[in-house]
C-alpha positions as a Markdown table, in Angstrom:
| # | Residue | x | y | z |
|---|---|---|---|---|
| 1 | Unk | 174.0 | 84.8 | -84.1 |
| 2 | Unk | 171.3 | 83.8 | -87.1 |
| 3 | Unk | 168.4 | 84.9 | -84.7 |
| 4 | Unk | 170.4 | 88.2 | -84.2 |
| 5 | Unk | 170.6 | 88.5 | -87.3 |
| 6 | Unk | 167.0 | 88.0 | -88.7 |
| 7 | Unk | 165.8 | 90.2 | -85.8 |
| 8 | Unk | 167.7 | 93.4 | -86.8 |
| 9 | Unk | 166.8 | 92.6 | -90.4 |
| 10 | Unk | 163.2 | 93.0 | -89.7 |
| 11 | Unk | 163.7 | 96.0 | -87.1 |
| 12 | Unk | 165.5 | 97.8 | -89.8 |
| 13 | Unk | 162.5 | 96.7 | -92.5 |
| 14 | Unk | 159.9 | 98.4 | -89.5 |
| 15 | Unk | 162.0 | 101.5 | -89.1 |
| 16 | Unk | 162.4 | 102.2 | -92.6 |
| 17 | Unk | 158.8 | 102.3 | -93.2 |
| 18 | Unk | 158.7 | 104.7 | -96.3 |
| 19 | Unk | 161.3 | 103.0 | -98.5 |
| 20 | Unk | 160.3 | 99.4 | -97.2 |
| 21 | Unk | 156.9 | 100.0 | -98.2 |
| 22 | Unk | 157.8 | 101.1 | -101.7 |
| 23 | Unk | 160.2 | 98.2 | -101.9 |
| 24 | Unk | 157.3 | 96.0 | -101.2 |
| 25 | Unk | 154.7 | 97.6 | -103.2 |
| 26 | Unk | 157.3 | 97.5 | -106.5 |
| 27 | Unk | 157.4 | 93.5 | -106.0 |
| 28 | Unk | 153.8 | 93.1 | -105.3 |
| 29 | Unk | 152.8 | 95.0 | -108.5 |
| 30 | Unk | 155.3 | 92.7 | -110.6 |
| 31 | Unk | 153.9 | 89.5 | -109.1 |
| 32 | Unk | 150.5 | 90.4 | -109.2 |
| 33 | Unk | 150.7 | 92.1 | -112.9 |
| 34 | Unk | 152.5 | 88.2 | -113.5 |
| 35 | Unk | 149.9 | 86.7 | -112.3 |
| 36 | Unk | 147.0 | 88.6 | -114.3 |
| 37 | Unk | 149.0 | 88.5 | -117.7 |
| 38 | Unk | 149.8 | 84.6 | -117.1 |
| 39 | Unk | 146.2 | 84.2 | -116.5 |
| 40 | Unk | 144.9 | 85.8 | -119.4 |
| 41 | Unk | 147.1 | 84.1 | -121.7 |
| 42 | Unk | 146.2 | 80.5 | -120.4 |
| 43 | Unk | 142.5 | 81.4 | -120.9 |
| 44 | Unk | 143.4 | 82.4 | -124.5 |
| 45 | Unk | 144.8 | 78.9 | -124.7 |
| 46 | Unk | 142.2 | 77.1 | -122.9 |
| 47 | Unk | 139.4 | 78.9 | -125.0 |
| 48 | Unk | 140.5 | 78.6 | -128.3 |
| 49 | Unk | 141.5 | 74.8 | -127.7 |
| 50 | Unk | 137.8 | 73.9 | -126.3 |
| 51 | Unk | 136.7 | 76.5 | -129.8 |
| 52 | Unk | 138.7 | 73.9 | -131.4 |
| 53 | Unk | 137.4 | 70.7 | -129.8 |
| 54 | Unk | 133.7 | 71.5 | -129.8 |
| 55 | Unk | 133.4 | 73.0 | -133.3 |
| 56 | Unk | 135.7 | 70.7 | -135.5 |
| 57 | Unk | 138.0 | 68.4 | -134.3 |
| 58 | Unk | 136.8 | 66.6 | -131.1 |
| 59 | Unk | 139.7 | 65.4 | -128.3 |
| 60 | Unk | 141.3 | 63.0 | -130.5 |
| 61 | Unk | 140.5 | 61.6 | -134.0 |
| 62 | Unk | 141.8 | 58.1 | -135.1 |
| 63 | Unk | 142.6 | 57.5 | -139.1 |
| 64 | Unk | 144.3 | 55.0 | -140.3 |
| 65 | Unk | 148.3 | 55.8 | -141.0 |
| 66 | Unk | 148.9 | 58.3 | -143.7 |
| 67 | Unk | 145.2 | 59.8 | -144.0 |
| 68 | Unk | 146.8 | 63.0 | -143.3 |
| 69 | Unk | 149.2 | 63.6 | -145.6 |
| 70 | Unk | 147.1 | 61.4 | -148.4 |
| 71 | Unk | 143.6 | 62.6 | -147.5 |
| 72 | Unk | 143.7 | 65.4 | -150.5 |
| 73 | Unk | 145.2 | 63.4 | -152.9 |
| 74 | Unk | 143.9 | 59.9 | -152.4 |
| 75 | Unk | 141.4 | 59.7 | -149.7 |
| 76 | Unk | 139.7 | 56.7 | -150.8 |
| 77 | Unk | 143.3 | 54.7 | -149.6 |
| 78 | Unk | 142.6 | 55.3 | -146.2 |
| 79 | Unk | 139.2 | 54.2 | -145.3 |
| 80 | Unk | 138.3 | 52.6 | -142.1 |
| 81 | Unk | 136.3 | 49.6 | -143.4 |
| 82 | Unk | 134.3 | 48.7 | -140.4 |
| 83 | Unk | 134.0 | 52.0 | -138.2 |
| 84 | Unk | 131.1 | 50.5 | -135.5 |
| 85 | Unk | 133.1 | 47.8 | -134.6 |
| 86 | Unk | 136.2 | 50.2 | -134.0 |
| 87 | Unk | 134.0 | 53.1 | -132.4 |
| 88 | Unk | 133.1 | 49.9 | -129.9 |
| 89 | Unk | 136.2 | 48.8 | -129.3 |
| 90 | Unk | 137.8 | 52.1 | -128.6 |
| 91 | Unk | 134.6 | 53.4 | -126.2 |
| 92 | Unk | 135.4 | 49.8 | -124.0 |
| 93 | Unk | 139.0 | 50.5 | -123.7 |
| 94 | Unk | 138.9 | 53.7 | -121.7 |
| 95 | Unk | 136.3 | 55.0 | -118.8 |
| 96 | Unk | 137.5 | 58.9 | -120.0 |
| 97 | Unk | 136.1 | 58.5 | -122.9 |
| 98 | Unk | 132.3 | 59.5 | -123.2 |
| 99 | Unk | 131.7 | 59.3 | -127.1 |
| 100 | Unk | 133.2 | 58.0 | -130.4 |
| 101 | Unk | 131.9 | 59.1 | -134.1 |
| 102 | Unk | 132.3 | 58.4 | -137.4 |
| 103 | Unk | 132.7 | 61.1 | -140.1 |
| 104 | Unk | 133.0 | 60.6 | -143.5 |
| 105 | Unk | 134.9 | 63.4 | -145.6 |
| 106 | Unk | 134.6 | 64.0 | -149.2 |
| 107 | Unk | 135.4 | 67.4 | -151.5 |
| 108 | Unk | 133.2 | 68.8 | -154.4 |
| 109 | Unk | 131.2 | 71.1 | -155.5 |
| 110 | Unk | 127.7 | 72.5 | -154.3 |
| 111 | Unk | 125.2 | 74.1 | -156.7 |
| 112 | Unk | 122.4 | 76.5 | -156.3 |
| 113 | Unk | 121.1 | 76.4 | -159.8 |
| 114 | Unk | 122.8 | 79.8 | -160.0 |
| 115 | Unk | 126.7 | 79.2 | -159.8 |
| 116 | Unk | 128.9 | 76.5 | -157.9 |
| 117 | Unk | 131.4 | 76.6 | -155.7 |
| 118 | Unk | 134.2 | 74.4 | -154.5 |
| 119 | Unk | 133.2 | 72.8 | -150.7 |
| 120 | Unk | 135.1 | 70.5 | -148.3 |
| 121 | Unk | 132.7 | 68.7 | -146.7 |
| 122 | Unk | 132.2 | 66.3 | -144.0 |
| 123 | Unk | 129.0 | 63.3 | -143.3 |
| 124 | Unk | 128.4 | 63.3 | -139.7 |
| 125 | Unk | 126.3 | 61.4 | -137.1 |
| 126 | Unk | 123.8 | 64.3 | -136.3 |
| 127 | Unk | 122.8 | 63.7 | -132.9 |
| 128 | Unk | 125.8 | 62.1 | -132.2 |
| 129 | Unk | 127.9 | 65.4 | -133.3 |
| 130 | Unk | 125.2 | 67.9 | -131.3 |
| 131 | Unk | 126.9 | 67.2 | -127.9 |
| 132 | Unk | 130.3 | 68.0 | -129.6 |
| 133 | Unk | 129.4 | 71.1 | -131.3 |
| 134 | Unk | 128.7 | 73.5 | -128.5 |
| 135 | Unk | 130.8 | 76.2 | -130.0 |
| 136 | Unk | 129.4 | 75.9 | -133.3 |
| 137 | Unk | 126.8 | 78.3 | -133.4 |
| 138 | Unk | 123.9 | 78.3 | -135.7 |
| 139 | Unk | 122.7 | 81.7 | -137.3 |
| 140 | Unk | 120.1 | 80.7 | -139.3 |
| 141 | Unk | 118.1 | 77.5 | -139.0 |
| 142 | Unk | 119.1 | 74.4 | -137.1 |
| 143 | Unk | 121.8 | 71.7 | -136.7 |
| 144 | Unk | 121.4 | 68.7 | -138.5 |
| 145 | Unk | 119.0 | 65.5 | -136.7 |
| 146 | Unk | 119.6 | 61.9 | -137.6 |
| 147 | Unk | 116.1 | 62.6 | -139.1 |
| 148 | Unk | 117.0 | 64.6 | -142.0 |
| 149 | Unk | 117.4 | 61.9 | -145.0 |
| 150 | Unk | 118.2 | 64.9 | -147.3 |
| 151 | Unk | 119.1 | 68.1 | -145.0 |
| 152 | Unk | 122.4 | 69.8 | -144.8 |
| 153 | Unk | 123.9 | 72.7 | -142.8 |
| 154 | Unk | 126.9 | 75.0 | -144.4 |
| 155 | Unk | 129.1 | 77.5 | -143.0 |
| 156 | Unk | 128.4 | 81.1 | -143.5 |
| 157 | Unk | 130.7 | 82.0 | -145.9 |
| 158 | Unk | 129.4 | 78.6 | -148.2 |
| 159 | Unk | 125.8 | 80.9 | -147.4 |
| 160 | Unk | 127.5 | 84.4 | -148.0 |
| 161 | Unk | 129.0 | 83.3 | -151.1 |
| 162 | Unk | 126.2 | 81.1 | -152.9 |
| 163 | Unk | 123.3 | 83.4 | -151.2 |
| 164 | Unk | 121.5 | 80.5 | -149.6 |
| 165 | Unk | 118.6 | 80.9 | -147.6 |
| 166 | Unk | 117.0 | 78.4 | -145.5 |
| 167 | Unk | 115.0 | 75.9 | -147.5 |
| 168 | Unk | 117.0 | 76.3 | -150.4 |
| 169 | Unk | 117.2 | 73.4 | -152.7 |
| 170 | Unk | 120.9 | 72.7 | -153.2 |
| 171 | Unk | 123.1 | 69.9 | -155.0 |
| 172 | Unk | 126.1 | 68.2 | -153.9 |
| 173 | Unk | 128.5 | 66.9 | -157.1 |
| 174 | Unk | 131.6 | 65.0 | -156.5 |
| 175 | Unk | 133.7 | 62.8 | -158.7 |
| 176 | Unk | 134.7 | 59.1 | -157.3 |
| 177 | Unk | 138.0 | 57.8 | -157.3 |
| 178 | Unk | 136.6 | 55.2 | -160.1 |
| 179 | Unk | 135.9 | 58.5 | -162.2 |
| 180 | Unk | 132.6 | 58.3 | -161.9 |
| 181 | Unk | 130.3 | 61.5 | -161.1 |
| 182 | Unk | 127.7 | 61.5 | -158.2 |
| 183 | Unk | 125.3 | 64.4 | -157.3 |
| 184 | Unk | 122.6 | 64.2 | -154.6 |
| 185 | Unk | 120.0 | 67.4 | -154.0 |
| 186 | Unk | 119.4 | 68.5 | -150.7 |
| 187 | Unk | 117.7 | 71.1 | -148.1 |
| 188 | Unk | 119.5 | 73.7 | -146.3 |
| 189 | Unk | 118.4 | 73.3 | -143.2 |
| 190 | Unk | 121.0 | 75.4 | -141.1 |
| 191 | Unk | 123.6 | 77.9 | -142.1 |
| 192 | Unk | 126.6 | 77.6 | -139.2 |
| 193 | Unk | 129.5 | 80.1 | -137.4 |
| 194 | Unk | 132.5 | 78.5 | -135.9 |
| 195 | Unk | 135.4 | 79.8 | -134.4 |
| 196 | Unk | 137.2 | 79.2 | -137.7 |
| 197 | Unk | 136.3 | 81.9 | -140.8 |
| 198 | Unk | 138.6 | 79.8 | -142.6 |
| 199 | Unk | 136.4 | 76.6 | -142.0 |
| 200 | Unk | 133.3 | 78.5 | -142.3 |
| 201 | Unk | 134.3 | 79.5 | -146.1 |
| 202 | Unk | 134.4 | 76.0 | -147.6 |
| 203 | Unk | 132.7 | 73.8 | -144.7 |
| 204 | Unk | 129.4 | 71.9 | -145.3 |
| 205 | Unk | 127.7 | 68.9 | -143.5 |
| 206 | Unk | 125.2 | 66.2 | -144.2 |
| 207 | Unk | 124.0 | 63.1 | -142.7 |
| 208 | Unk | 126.6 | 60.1 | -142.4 |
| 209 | Unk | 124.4 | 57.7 | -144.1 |
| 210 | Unk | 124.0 | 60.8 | -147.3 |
| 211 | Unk | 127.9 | 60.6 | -147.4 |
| 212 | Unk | 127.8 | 57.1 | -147.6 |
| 213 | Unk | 125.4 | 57.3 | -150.4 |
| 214 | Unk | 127.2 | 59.9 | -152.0 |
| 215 | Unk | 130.5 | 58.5 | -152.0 |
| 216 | Unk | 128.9 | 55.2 | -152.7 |
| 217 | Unk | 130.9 | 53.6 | -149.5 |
| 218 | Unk | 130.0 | 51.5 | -146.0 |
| 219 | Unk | 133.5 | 53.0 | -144.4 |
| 220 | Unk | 134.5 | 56.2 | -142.9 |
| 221 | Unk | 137.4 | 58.3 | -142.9 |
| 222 | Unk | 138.0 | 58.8 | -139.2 |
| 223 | Unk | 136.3 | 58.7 | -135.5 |
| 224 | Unk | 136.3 | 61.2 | -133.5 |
| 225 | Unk | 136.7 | 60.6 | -129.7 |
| 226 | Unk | 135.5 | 63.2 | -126.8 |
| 227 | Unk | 136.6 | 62.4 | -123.5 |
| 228 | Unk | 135.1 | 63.7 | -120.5 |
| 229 | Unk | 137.9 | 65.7 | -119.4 |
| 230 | Unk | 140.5 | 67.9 | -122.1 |
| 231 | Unk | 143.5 | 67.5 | -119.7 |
| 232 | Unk | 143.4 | 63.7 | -120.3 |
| 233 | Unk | 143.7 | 64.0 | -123.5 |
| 234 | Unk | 147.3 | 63.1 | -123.5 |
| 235 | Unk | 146.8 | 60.2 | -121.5 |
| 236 | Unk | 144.1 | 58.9 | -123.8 |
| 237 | Unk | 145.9 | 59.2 | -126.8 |
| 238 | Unk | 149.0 | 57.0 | -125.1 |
| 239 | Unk | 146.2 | 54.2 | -124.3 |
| 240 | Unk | 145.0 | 54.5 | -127.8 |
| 241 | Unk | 148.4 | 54.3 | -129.3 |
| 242 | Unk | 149.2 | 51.2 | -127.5 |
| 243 | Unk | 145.5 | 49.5 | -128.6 |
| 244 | Unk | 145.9 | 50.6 | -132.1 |
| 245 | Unk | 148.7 | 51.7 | -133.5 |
| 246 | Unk | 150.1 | 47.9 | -134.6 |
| 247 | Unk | 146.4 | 48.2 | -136.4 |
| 248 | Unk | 147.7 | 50.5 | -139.0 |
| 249 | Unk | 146.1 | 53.2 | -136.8 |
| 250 | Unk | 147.3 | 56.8 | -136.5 |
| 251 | Unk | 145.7 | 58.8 | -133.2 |
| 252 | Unk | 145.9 | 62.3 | -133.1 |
| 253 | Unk | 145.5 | 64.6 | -130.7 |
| 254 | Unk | 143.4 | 68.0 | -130.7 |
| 255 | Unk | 146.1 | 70.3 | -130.4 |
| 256 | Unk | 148.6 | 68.8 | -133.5 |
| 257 | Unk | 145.2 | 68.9 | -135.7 |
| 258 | Unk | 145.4 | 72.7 | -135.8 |
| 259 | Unk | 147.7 | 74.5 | -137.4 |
| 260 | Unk | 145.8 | 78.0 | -136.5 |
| 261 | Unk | 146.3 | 76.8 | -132.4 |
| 262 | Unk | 149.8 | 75.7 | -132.0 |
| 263 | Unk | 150.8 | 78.8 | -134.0 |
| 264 | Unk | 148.1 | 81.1 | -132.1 |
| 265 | Unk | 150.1 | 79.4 | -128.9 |
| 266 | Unk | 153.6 | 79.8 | -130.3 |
| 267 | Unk | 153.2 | 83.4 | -130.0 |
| 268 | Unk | 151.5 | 83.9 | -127.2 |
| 269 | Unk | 154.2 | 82.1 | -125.5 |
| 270 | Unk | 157.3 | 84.6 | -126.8 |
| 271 | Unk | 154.7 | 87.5 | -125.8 |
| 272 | Unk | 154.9 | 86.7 | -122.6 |
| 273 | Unk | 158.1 | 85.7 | -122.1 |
| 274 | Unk | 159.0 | 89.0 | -123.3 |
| 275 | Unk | 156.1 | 90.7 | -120.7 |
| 276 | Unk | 158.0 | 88.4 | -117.7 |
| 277 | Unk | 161.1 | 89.7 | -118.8 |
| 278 | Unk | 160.1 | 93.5 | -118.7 |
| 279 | Unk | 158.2 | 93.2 | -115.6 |
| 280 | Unk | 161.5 | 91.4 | -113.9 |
| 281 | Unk | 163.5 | 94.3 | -115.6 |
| 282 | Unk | 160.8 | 96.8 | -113.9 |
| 283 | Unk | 161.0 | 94.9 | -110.7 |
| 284 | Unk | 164.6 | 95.1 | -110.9 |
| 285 | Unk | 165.0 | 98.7 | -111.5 |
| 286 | Unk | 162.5 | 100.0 | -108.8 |
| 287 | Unk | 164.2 | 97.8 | -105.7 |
| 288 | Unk | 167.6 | 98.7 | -106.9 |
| 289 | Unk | 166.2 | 102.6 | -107.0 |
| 290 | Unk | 164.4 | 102.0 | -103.1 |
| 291 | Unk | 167.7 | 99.8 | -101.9 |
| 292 | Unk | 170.1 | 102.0 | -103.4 |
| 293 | Unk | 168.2 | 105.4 | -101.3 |
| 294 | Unk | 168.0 | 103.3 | -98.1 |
| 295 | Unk | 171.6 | 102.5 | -98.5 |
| 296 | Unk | 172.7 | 106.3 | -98.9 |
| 297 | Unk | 170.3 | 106.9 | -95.8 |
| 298 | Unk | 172.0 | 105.0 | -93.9 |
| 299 | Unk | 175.7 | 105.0 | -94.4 |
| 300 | Unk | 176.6 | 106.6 | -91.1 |
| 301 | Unk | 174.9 | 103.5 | -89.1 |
| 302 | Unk | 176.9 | 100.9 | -91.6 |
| 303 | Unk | 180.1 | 103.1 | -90.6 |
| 304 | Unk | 179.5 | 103.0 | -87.0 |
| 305 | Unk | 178.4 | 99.2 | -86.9 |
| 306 | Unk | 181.8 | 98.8 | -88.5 |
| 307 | Unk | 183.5 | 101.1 | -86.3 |
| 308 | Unk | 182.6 | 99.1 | -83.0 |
| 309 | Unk | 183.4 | 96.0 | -84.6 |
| 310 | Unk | 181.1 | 94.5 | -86.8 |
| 311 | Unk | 182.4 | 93.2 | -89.9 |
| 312 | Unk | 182.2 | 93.6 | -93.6 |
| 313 | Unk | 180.6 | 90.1 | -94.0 |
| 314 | Unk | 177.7 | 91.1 | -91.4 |
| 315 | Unk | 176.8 | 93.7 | -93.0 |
| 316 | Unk | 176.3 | 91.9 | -96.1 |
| 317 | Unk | 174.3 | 89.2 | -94.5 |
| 318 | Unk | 172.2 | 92.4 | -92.8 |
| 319 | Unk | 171.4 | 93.7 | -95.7 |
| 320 | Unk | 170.6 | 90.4 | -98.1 |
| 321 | Unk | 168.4 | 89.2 | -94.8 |
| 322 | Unk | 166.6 | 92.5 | -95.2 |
| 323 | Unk | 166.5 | 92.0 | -98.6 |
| 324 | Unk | 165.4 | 88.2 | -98.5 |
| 325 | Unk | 162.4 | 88.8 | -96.2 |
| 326 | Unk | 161.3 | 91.9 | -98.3 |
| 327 | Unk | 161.5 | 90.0 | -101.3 |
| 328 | Unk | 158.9 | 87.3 | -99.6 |
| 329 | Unk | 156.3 | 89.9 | -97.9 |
| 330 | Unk | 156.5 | 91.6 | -101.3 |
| 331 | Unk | 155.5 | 88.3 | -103.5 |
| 332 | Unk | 153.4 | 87.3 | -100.9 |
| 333 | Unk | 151.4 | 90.4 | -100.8 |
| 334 | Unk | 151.9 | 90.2 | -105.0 |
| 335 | Unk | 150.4 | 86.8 | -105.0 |
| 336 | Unk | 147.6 | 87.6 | -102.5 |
| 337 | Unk | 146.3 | 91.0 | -104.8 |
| 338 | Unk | 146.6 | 89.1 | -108.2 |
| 339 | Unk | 144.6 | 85.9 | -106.8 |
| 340 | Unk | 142.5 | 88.6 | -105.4 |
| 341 | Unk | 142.0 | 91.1 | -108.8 |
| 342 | Unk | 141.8 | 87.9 | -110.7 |
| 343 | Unk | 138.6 | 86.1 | -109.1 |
| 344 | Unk | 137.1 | 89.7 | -109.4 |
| 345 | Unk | 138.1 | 90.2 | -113.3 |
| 346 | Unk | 136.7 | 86.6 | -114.0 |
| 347 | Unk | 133.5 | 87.4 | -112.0 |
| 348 | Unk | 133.1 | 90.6 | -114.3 |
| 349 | Unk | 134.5 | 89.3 | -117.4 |
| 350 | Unk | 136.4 | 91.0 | -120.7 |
| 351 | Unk | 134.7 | 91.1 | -124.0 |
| 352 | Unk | 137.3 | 89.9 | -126.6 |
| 353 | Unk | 136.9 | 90.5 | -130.2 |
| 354 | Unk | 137.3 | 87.6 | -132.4 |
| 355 | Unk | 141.3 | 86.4 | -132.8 |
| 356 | Unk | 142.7 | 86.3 | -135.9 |
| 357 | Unk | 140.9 | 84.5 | -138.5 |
| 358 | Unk | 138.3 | 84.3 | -136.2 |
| 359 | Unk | 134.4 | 84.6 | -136.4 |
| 360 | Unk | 133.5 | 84.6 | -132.6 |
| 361 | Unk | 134.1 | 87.0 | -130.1 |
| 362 | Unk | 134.4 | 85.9 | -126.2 |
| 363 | Unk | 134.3 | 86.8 | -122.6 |
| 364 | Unk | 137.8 | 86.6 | -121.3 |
| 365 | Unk | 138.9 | 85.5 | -117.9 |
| 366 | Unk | 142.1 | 84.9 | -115.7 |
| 367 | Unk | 142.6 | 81.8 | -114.9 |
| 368 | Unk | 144.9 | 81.0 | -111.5 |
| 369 | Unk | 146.9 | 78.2 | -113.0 |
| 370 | Unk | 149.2 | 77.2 | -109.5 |
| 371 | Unk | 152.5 | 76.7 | -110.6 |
| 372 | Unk | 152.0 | 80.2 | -113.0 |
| 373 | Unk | 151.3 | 81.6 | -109.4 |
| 374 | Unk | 154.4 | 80.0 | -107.6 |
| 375 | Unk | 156.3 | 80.9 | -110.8 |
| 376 | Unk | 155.2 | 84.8 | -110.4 |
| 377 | Unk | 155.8 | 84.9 | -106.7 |
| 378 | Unk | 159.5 | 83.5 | -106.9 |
| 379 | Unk | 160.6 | 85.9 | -110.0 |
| 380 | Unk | 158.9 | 88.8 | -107.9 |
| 381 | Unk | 161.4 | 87.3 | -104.6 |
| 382 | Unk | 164.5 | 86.6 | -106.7 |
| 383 | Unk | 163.9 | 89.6 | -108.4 |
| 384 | Unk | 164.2 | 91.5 | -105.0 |
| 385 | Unk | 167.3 | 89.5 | -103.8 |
| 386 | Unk | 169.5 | 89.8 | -107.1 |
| 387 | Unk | 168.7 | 94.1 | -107.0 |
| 388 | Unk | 169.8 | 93.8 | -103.5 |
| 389 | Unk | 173.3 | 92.2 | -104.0 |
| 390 | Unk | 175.5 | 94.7 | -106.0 |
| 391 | Unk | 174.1 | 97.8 | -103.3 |
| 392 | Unk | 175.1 | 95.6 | -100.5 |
| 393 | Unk | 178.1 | 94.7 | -101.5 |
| 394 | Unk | 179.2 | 98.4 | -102.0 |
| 395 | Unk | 177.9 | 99.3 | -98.2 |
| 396 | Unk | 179.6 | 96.1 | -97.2 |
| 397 | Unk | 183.2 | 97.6 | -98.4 |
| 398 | Unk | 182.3 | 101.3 | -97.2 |
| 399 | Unk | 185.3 | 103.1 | -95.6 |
| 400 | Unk | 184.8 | 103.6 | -91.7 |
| 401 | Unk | 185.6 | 106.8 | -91.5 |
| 402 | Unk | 184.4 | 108.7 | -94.6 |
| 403 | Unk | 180.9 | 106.4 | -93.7 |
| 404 | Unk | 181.3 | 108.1 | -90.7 |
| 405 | Unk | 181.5 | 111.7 | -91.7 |
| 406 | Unk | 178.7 | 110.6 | -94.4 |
| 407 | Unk | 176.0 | 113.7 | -93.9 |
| 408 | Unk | 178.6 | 116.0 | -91.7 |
């Protein structure tokens, strides 16, 4: 009976070739429009994050407990007394990791002789902090080299606002937590863009050891650890957690260092929920529209199946059957021309302009995440089956003999 059954479902989808194709071509359009949307959102995500990791923040930072919330207040209270040892310790523990580095931060005020303006700064290992910086992009000049006894890069807003130039003789001034007030002079060497204007407004780099100096101190505020693959991040952070955490240790990861990224993702998120729910509500609409005319088309045959016998049930079953495999042609063709459009979009590429508070443009892609493909394909197929029940149910209950006389 179930062969019978699937047999005339798919002769009926053959016959009616008009409305089955329009059927199909409705779902495929949702899926693959899912599909494109979902992509382009998860490259937004993926972007920005690796923005994030290779200009400022690095996979995961270790501080000790409370350096967040007490870092503008009291830094010097949460200082990592012998960094080296930890940044060996913590490159031994797991083979993900590729890199550990210290960074000492510290708050002030820069001079130019002219005017001064208020800075949050940061010493760095230079040639350690060249392999994370990828996506920190240097305008004018050069990154800092562990060469540079005196050199220091700013962002371009620091630049914009003080009118530096490379070469420029600048002076660093910051007050201890003793009281006391230390200056150094230095060189611009490089004048920076990140992905963060808001970084790039008070953000200015020198030389580890310089910071040291400055903030007349052998310790460091925090390490920054890049592994060799972002998706282990979570992973890593559970292994560090267990090494560290009875240390007085706090390990962070990337993503809950940003503020600007969990929000950017936040929305991004109820945008596209909304977009699934539209296209599902498009979806909906069209195969309820094509189901409803192939219905009406073909009352008289529902009236004479039900005249030599068949019942109401069958019927039903006909119909959802129809329905069912329509519903899987339809997100399998979906799923085949998104995949499809996607790899060619990608190979192309979008020019973005820069997000909000943003410097950097970029070149979007769609990424084919798998399960955001599976996910697509089975809204675009239940999507089909749910438009299909209410019609069906109606031809199901049709009287025989007004079915009959249907077009007379």
């Amino acid at each position: 009976m179930e062969t019978h059954l699937i047999t005339l479902a798919l002769r009926n989808i053959i016959r009616q070739r008009t409305r089955s194709a329009a059927t199909l071509l409705a779902i495929a359009i949702g899926v693959a429009g899912l599909i494109l949307a979902g992509g382009f959102v998860q490259d937004i995500y993926i972007q920005l994050g690796e923005a994030m990791i290779h200009s400022q923040t690095g996979h995961i930072q270790v501080t000790k407990l409370g350096y967040s919330e007490g870092k503008t207040r009291s830094p010097e209270k949460y200082l990592i007394e012998n960094p080296d040892q930890l940044k060996s310790n913590i490159l031994k523990s797991n083979p993900d990791i590729q890199q550990t580095m210290a960074r000492l931060g510290f708050s002030g005020v820069v001079n130019n002789g002219k005017r001064d303006l208020g800075i949050i700064g940061e010493g760095i290992e230079p040639d350690a902090e060249a392999d994370l910086g990828t996506y920190l992009q240097y305008i004018e000049g050069r990154g800092l080299k562990n060469s540079d006894l005196d050199g220091i890069v700013v962002g371009q807003g620091v630049a914009k606002s003080l009118g530096l130039k490379i070469g420029d003789r600048i002076t660093l001034v910051i007050t201890l937590a003793q009281g006391a007030v230390n200056t150094l002079d230095f060189e611009l060497v490089g004048i920076f863009q990140s992905f963060s204007k808001e970084f790039d407004a008070r953000a200015v780099r020198i030389p580890l050891e310089a910071a040291k100096s400055l903030m007349d101190t052998p310790a460091a505020h925090l390490l920054v650890v890049m592994l060799a693959h972002t998706e282990n991040t979570t992973a890593a952070v559970n292994a560090l957690k267990q090494q560290l955490s009875q240390q007085g240790f706090a390990i962070i990861a990337w993503n809950k260092l940003s503020d600007f990224y969990e929000k950017t993702v936040e929305l991004y998120d109820r945008q596209f929920g909304v977009l699934r729910l539209i296209i599902l509500i498009m979806v909906l609409l069209s195969v309820v529209n094509s189901v409803n005319m192939t219905l009406f088309e073909r009352t008289r045959e529902f009236g004479t199946m039900r005249a030599i016998g068949d019942r109401p049930n069958f019927i039903f079953k006909l119909i959802m059957t129809e329905s069912f495999f329509l519903g899987a042609f339809g997100a399998a063709l979906g799923i085949a021309f998104g995949c499809l459009a996607a790899v060619g979009i990608s190979a192309i590429g979008i020019p973005m302009p820069p997000p909000p508070n943003a410097n950097l443009g970029y070149t979007a892609m769609i990424r084919l995440v798998p399960s955001s493909v599976l996910i697509a394909g089975l809204i675009g197929f239940v999507a089909a089956v749910l438009a299909t029940i209410m019609p069906a149910k109606r031809a199901a209950k049709l009287d025989i003999v007004e079915a009959l006389r249907h077009g007379v």
